[in-house]
C-alpha positions, 0 to 999 in steps of 0.5 A: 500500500503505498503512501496516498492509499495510506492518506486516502484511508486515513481520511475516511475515518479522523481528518488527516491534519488539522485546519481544512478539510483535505481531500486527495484526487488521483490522476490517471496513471502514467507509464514511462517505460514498458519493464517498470519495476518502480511506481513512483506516486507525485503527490502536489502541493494542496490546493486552495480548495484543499484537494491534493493531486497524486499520480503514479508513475511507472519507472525503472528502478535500474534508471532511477538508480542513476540519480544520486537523489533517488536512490537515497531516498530507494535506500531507505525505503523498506519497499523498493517497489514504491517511492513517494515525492511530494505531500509533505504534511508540514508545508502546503507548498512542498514544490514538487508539481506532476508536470515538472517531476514528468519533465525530469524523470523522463529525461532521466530515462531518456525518453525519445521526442515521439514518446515525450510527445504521446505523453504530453509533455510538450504541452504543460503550462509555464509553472511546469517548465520552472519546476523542471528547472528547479529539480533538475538543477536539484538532483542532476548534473550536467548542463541543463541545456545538453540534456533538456534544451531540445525539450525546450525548443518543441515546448516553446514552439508548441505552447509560446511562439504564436502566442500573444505575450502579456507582462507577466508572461513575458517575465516569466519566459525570461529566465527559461529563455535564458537557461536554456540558450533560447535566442529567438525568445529571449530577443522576443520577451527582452524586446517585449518588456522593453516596449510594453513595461510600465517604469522600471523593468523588473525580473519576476518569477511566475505568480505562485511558484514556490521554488528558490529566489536564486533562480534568476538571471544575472542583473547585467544580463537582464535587468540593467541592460533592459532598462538601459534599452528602454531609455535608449527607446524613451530618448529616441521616441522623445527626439523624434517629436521635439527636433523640429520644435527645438530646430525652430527655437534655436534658430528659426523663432525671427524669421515669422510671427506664427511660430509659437503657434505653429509649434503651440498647437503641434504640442497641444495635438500630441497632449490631445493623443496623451503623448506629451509630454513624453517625460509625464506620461511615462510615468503611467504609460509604456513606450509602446502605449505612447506610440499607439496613441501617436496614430490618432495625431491630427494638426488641424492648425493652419499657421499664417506663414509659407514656411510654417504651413510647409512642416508635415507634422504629419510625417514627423509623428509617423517617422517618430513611431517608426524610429522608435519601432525599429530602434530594439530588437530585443537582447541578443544571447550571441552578442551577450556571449561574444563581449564577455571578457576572455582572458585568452583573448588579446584586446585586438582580437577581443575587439575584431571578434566583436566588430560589425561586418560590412556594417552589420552587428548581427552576421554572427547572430541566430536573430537579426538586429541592429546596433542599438540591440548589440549596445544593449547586449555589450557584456564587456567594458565600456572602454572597449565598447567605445573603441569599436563604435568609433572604428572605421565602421563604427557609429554613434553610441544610441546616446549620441545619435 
């Protein structure tokens, strides 16, 4: 009788723990190879409704052998033919979830694709990929990427490339991404959050996982340059509006009458999109809002003057929604791994494996992008940053254009 037989056979008599009442659900069972000599029965983490979840898992005891984890707990078991994870009485959130145990034992068994696919595993939710992430770097060795990167790919594609991404979503998906070298979709989150975050970005776990808060990425790889990029995006978005304004202050307010007007009502049309200005309304709006709010621009000023009737504000506003557009592609995982420093590398070689070739920053890249994207990516020092920029294919720094 194993462990949840057990817990279901205490309920029908005294409640097994104090507070609410608990109930346990079983699933179907799962079967990952045909010589199973092991169930293993997951327990989850109770429900808020007070419902525990148990499924028993058919295993070879030979493969669970191989892990230094399972077969501790197969030691001391005085059953060798059954194993429990999960259900711990003391803790309602143990952190052990069906998904994310799947995603581990089948990889300890070397399930092929095809047989990953007929068990489901290509379609668990997001929680389950961080649980995976976590036991595995709980209990195995190796890079996760070589073992479990090749899974990640056909979930991604399954359950996240055409799907329309949220904040949350997105911040979720970052650390994924990032352990297991997922270059598309971590360009496609960093630019994400870069556009439609409001205020400071920040690295977040999944809503409701229970697992370590060292599971993260490092700030220069995310947190730092994502906000750096976000301002890169706040300053062209900002340029692209004013340069006119300010080229009409600077040196054109003497030649008419009708120039405070003229740049008056171009100022009071963007206030009207609640896009101006872009200081104030970013305060409670994101880049991407405010360049959504730019296609409602209508100037319906006629000023007195040739000069002034010329500006196309028109074209400014619509230019200024495609600079900022384009201006991100999101972090590039190559560059990132190119600029870090290596201490075999000469300085000369250091910069020639990270300088443009025939003017582009992404022929070495899994993504395209520009160089705004390889500023943002730049893991090595600023020094060296610079020097590149200013060679002879170099270009302005994204501050100085």
């Amino acid at each position: 009788m194993n462990f949840a037989t057990a817990v279901l056979l205490t309920m029908d008599g005294l409640p097994a723990r104090s507070g609410i009442a608990m109930s346990l659900v079983s699933d179907p069972d799962i079967s990952l190879v045909d010589n199973s000599d092991l169930t293993i029965t997951i327990i989850s983490p109770i429900s808020e409704k007070g419902v525990k979840y148990f499924t028993d898992v058919l295993v070879s005891s030979d493969i669970c052998n191989k892990s230094a984890y399972l077969k501790a707990l197969l030691d001391e078991s005085k059953d060798k033919t059954e194993l429990t994870l999960g259900g711990d009485e003391k803790s309602k959130d143990d952190g052990d979830t069906k998904e994310g145990t799947l995603i581990w034992l089948a990889h300890l068994h070397d399930l092929t694709q095809q047989r990953m696919q007929v068990l489901g595993l290509f379609n668990i939710p997001l929680m389950g990929v961080w649980y995976a992430i976590m036991l595995w770097y709980a209990h195995q060795d190796g890079k996760i990427k070589d073992s479990l990167g090749e899974w990640f790919n056909t979930w991604y594609d399954t359950n996240v490339a055409k799907v329309e991404l949220t904040v949350p979503m997105a911040q979720a998906l970052a650390y994924p991404c990032y352990t297991f070298d997922h270059a598309i979709g971590y360009a496609r989150v960093t630019k994400y959050l870069a556009y439609e975050h409001i205020g400071h970005i920040k690295e977040r776990q999944p809503k409701g996982f229970k697992g370590p808060k060292y599971l993260r990425i490092n700030e220069r790889m995310f947190v730092s340059p994502l906000n750096h990029a976000r301002g890169g995006l706040r300053t062209t978005l900002f340029k692209s509006l004013y340069s006119r304004v300010g080229r009409i202050l600077r040196t054109e307010s003497t030649l008419c009458s009708c120039w405070d007007a003229t740049i008056g009502r171009y100022q009071l049309a963007l206030i009207k999109c609640d896009a101006w200005s872009i200081e104030d309304v970013l305060h409670y709006s994101s880049i991407a809002q405010v360049v959504r709010r730019l296609k409602a621009f209508q100037y319906n000023y006629t000023p007195n003057c040739t000069r002034c009737r010329g500006i196309d504000w028109e074209t400014i506003v619509l230019k200024a929604q495609s600079n900022t557009l384009g201006y991100f592609n999101g972090m590039c995982l190559d560059c990132m791994d190119r600029s870090k420093p290596r201490g075999d590398d000469s300085d000369e070689e250091y910069e020639k494996h990270n300088q443009p070739v025939g003017g582009r920053w992404d022929t070495q890249c899994r993504i395209k992008h520009g160089q705004p994207t390889w500023y943002v990516s730049w893991q090595g020092r600023p020094d060296i940053r610079e020097k590149i920029l200013r060679g002879p294919d170099g270009y302005p720094t994204p501050e100085e254009e």
